[in-house]
N, C-alpha and C positions, 0 to 999 in steps of 0.2 A: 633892379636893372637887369635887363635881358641881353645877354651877349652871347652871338655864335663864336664859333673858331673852327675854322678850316684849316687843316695839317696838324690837328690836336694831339694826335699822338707821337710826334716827333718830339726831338728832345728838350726842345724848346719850349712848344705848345703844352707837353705836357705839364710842366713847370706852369707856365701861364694860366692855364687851367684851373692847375690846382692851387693859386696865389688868388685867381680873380673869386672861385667859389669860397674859401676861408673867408675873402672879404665880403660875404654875403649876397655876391650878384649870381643872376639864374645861368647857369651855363650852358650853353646847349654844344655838341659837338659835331662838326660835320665831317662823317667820316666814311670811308670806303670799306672799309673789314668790319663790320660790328663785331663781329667776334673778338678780335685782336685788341681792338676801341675797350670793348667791356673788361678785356685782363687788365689791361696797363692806364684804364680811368678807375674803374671801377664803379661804383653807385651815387658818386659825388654830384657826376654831372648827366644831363640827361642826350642820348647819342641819338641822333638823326643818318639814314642814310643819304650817301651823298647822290642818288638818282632821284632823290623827291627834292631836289636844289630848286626845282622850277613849281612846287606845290605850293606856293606863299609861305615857306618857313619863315624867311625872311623879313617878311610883314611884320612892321612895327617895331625894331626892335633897336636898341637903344645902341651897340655896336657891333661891325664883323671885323674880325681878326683872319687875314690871311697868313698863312704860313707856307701855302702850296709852294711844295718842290723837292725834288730828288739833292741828295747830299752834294756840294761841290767835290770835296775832299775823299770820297771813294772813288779808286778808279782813274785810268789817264784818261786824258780828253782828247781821246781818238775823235775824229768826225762824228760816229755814230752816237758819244756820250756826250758830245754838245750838245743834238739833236735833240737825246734824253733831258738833258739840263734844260733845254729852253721849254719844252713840250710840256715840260712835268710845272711849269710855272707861269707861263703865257694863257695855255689852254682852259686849268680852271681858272684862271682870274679875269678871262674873256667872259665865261661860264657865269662867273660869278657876279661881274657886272649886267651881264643880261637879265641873270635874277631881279637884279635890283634895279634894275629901268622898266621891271614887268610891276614893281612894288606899286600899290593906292599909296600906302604909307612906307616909303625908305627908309630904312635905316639911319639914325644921323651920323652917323661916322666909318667909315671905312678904312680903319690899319692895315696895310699893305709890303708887307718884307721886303725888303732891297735891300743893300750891302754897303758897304763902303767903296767896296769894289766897284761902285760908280766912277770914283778917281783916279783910279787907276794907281802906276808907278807913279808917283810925285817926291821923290828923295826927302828933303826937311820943308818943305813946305807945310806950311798949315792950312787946314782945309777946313772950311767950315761950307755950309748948305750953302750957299752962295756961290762954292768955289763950282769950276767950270767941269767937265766928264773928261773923263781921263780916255785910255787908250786900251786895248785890248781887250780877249775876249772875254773877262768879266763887266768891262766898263760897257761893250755892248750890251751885254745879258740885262744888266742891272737897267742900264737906260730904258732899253722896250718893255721888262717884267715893268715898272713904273708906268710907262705910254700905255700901256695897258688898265694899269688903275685908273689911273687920271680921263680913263671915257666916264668914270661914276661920278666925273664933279657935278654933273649936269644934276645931278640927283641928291647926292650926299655930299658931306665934306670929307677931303681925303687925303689921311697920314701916308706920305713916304716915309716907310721907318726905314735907314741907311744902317741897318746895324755892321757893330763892329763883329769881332771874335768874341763869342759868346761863350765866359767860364762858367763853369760849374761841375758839381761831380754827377758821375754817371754818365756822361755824356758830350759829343763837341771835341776840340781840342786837345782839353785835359785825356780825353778816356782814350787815345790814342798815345798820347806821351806816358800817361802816370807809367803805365805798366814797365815801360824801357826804364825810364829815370827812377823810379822808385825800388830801382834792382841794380841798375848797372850805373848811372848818372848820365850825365846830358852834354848834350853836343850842340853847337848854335851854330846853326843852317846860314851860311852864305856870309856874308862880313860880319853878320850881329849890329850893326850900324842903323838897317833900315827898319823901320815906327811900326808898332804894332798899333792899332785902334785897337782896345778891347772893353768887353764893359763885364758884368758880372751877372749871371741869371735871373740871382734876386733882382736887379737890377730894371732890366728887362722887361721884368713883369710888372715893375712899380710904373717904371716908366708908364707902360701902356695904362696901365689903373688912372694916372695920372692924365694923360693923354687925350683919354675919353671924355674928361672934363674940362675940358682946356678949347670950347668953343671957338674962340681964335685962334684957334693954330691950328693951320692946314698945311699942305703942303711937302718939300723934304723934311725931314727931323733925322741928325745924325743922332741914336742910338752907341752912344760908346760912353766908356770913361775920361774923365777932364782930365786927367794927367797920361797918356800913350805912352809905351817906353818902347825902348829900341829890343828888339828883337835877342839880343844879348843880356840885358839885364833883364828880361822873363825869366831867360833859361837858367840867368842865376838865382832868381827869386826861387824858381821850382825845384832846382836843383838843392837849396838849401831846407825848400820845408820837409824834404825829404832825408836830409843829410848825407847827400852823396854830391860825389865831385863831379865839375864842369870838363870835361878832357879836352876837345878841340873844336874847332872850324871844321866844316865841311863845304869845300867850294862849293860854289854854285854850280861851277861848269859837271859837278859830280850830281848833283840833285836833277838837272836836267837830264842828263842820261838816264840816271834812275826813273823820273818823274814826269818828262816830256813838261809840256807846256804848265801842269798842274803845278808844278813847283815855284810859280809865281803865287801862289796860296803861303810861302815861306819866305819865299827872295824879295815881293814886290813892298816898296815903302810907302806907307799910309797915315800920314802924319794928321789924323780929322779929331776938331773937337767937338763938344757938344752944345755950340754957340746958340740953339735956339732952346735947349731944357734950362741953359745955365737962364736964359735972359726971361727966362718964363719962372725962373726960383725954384725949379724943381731939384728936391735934397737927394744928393746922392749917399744911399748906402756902403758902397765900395768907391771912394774914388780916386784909389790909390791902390798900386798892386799889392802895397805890405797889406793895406785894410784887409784887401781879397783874401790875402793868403792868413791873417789872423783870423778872420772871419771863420774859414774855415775850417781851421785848427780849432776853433771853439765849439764849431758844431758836429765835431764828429767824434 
């Protein structure tokens, strides 16, 4: 099985990468630094640059993985880092679909990153692929990076993947907390009340293994774990595999100041399940935050 991936060396992709090549598929990687590409893949997979996107790499090949786009979570979301945010995600997955309307032979499947943050704020609601688009300027981003994809139906079929908050070490989330909580302990941002979606890296990458065979299913797919916890019992979960103490609350009205608009990445409530992997039987690895955090107390 021939699968590209574009944004392979991010911290996700590269995870994906390197889960999809162990399981024996050809990996090709599309990427803009070769140099950088060769440190942090190494010889596992084979790296293409991304200015030969229009030389029929494309051709024939059994799936592409987008990943394209600049981090949400570095940086406030002055005007100009929105700009960044949308550009670094709209642009090549235009790019990309054109590739792929130039294909004799398209690809059969197109994975395509989105967030959750399609839904926006939604307090304790539950959200499954079905639920409606939320509000703000994630819930826009996410909407057009998708409107985008969705020009390759004419050609391929094509996964919305809605990922949640993506755990794992090295990278994400975690590599931003561990270093505070695993010294000092942890503080839960804004009431601790509102839902976190999150799923697990390994997670992630099954999923999509998973995914590429799953002929009937196109379209959204929320990407997260079947149990979300509130925002407050993470920071106890973390706070404990570490064994340091939880101290307080930090309003929200204090993270906005600090954080401008980006602090909806902390405050905003995202109650989604993963109503189209559960009804499709796909086994989840982590799907429960203790699993996560056992999980990775055994492997390190």
């Amino acid at each position: 099985m021939r699968i590209l991936v574009v944004g392979a060396t991010g911290f996700l992709g590269r995870a994906v990468v390197e889960y999809l090549a162990e399981q024996g598929a050809d990996v090709v990687a599309i990427v803009r630094d070769l140099g950088k590409a060769k440190t942090l893949l190494g010889s596992t997979v084979r790296l293409v640059d991304w200015t030969v996107l229009d030389r029929g790499v494309l051709e024939g090949s059994d799936a592409v993985i987008n990943f394209a786009g600049a981090s949400i979570a570095k940086g406030r979301w002055t005007s100009r880092r929105k700009r960044e945010l949308r550009s670094s995600r709209i642009e090549p997955t235009q790019r990309l679909v054109e590739a792929i309307a130039r294909c004799n032979k398209p690809p059969r499947v197109l994975l395509n990153a989105s967030a959750v943050g399609y839904y926006g704020h939604r307090g304790d609601e539950i959200l499954t692929e079905r639920s409606s688009k939320g509000d703000g300027f994630l819930a826009e981003l996410c909407s057009e990076w998708e409107a985008a994809a969705c020009q390759a139906e004419p050609y391929c079929r094509v996964v919305r993947m809605r990922l949640g908050v993506v755990l794992g070490q090295g990278g994400g989330m975690l590599a931003q907390l561990v270093p505070i909580v695993s010294r000092l302990g942890a503080v839960i941002p804004g009431t601790g009340k509102q839902w976190l979606s999150w799923i697990s890296q390994m997670d992630v990458s099954r999923a999509i293994a998973w995914l590429i065979e799953q002929e009937n299913i196109s379209g959204a797919v929320n990407l997260v774990a079947p149990e979300p916890v509130t925002m407050e019992t993470f920071m106890q979960a973390l706070a404990e595999f570490y064994h340091r103490p939880v101290w307080f609350r930090v309003p929200e009205v204090v993270l906005r100041l600090a954080l401008g608009q980006m602090a909806a990445t902390l405050t905003d409530s995202t109650r989604a399940i993963p109503a189209c992997l559960q009804q499709g039987g796909f086994d989840f690895h982590d799907g429960m935050i203790s699993q996560f955090f056992t999980h990775i107390r055994t492997s390190s």
